[in-house]
C-alpha positions as a Markdown table, in Angstrom:
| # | Residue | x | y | z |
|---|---|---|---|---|
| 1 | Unk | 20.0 | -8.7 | -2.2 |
| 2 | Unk | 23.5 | -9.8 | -2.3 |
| 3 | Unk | 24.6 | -8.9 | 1.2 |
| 4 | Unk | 27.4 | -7.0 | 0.8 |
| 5 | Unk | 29.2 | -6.9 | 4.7 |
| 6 | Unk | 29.8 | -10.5 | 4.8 |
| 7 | Unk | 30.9 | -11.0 | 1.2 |
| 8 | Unk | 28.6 | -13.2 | 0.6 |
| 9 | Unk | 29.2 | -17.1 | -1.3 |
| 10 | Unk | 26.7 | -18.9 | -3.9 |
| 11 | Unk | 28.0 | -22.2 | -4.7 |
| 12 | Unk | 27.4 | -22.0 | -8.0 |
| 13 | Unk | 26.8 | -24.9 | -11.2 |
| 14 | Unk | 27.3 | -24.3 | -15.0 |
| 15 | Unk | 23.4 | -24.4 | -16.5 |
| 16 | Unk | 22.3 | -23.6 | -19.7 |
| 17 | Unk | 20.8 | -20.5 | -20.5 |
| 18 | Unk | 17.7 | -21.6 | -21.8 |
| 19 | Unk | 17.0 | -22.9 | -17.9 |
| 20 | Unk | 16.6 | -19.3 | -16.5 |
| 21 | Unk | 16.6 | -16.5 | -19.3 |
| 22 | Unk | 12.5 | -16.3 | -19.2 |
| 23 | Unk | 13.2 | -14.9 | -15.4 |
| 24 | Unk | 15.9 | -12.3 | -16.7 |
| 25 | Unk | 14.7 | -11.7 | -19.9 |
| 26 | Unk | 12.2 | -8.9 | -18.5 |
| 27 | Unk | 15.4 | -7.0 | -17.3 |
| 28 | Unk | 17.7 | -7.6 | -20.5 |
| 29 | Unk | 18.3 | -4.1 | -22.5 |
| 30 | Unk | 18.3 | -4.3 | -25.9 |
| 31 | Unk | 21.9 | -5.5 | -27.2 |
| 32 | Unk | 22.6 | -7.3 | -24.1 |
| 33 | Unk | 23.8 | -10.9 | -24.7 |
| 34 | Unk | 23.7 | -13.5 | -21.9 |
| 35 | Unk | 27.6 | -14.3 | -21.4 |
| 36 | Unk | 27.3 | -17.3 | -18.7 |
| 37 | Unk | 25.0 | -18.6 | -16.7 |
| 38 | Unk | 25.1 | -19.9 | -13.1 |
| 39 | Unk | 22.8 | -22.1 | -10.6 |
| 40 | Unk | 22.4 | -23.0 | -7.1 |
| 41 | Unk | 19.7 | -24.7 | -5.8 |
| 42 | Unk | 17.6 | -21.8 | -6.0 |
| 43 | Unk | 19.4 | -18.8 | -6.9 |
| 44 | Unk | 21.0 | -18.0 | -9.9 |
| 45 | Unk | 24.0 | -15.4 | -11.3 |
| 46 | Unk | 23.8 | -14.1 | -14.7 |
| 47 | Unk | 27.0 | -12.7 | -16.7 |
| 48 | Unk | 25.8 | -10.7 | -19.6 |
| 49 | Unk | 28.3 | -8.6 | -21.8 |
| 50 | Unk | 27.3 | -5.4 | -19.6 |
| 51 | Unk | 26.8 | -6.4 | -16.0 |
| 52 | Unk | 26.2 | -9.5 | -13.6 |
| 53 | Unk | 22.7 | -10.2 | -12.6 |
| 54 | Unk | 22.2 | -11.8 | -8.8 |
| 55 | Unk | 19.1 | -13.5 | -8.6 |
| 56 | Unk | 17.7 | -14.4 | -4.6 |
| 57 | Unk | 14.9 | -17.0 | -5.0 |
| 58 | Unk | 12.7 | -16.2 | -1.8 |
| 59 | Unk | 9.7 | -17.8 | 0.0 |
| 60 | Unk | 8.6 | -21.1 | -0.1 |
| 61 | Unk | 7.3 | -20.6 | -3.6 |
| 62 | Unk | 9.9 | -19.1 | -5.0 |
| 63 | Unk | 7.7 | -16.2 | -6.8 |
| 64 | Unk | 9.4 | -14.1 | -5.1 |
| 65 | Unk | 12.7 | -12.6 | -6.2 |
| 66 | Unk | 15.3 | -9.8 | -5.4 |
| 67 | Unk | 17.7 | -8.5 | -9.1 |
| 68 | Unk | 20.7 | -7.3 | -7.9 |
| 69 | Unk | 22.3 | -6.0 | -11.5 |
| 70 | Unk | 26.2 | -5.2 | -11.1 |
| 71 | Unk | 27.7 | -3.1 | -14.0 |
| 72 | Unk | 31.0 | -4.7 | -14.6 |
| 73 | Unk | 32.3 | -0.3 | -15.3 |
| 74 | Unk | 31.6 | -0.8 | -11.5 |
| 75 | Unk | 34.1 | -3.2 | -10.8 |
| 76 | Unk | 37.6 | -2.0 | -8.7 |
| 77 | Unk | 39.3 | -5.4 | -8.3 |
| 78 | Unk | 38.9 | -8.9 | -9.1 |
| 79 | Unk | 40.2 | -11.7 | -8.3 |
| 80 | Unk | 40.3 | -15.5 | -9.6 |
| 81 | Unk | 41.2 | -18.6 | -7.5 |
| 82 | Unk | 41.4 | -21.7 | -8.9 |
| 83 | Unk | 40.6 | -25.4 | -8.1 |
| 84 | Unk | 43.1 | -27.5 | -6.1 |
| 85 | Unk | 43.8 | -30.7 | -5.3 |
| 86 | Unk | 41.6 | -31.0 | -2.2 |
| 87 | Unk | 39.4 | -28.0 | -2.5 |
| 88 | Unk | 37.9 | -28.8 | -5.8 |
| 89 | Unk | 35.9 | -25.4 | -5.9 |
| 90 | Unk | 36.5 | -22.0 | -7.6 |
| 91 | Unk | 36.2 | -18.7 | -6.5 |
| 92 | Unk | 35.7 | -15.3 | -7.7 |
| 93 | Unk | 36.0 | -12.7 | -5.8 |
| 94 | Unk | 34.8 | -8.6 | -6.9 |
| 95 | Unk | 35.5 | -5.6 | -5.4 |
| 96 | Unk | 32.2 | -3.1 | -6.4 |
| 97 | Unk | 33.4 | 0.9 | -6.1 |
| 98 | Unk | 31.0 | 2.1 | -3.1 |
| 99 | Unk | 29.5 | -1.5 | -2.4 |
| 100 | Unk | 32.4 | -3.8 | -1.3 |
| 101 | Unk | 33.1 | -7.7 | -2.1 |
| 102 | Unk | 31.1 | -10.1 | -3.9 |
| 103 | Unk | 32.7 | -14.0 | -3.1 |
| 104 | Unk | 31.1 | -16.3 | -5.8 |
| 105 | Unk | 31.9 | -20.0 | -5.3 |
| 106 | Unk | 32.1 | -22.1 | -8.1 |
| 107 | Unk | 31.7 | -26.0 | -8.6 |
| 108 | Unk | 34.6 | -27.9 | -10.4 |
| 109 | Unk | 32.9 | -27.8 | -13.5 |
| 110 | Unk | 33.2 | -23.9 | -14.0 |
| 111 | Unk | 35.7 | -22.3 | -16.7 |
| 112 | Unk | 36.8 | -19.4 | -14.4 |
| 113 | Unk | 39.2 | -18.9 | -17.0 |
| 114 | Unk | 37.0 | -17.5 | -19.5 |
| 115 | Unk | 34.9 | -16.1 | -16.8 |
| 116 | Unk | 38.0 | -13.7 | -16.0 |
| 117 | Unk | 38.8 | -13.1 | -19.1 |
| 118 | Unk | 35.9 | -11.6 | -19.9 |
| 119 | Unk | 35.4 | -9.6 | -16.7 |
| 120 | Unk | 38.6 | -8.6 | -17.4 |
| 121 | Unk | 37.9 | -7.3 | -21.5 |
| 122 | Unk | 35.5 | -5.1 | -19.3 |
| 123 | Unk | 37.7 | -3.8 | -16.4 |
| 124 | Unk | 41.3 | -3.1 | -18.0 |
């Protein structure tokens, strides 16, 4: 579970969808298409066209697994920082009405632009 008091940060890497839509695809809804897709080590963030899916690896196998599914019609506030000069990473930051803040960390390699954009075609 996301842990939503500390605003918690995956440092997250581009990966292609084919990687990790068997472990989603159980939870997909008919119509949904898989937007972007995200990876840390272990855990990995799915944006679909309807929601963001959080997914905590646990264990020491890693057969265990907590969903978190955030409805972007959820979503109060966002906000977008880019990468600098010295701090290389992204960051995304979502304000969830009766949850709180979701900080997602991204890698260099992240379009956060398009990322926005379409968090934003489903906010405004």
């Amino acid at each position: 579970m996301i842990d939503f008091e500390k605003a918690s940060v995956f440092k997250l890497s581009p990966c292609k969808p084919k990687d990790i839509v068997a472990s989603v695809e159980p939870i997909i809804i008919p119509g949904e298409q898989i937007v972007f897709t995200f990876k840390s080590v272990r855990d990995f963030v799915v944006f679909t066209d309807k929601r963001l899916i959080a997914v905590n690896v646990q264990g020491m196998t890693g057969r265990k697994r907590d969903f978190t599914s955030l409805p972007y019609n959820k979503i109060q506030a966002f906000s977008v920082e880019t990468a600098g000069t010295f701090d290389l990473d992204t960051e995304l930051d979502l304000w969830f009405s009766g949850l709180g803040k979701v900080r997602l960390e991204f890698r260099d390699s992240a379009d956060v632009r398009a990322l926005s954009h379409l968090i934003a075609s489903h906010v405004l």
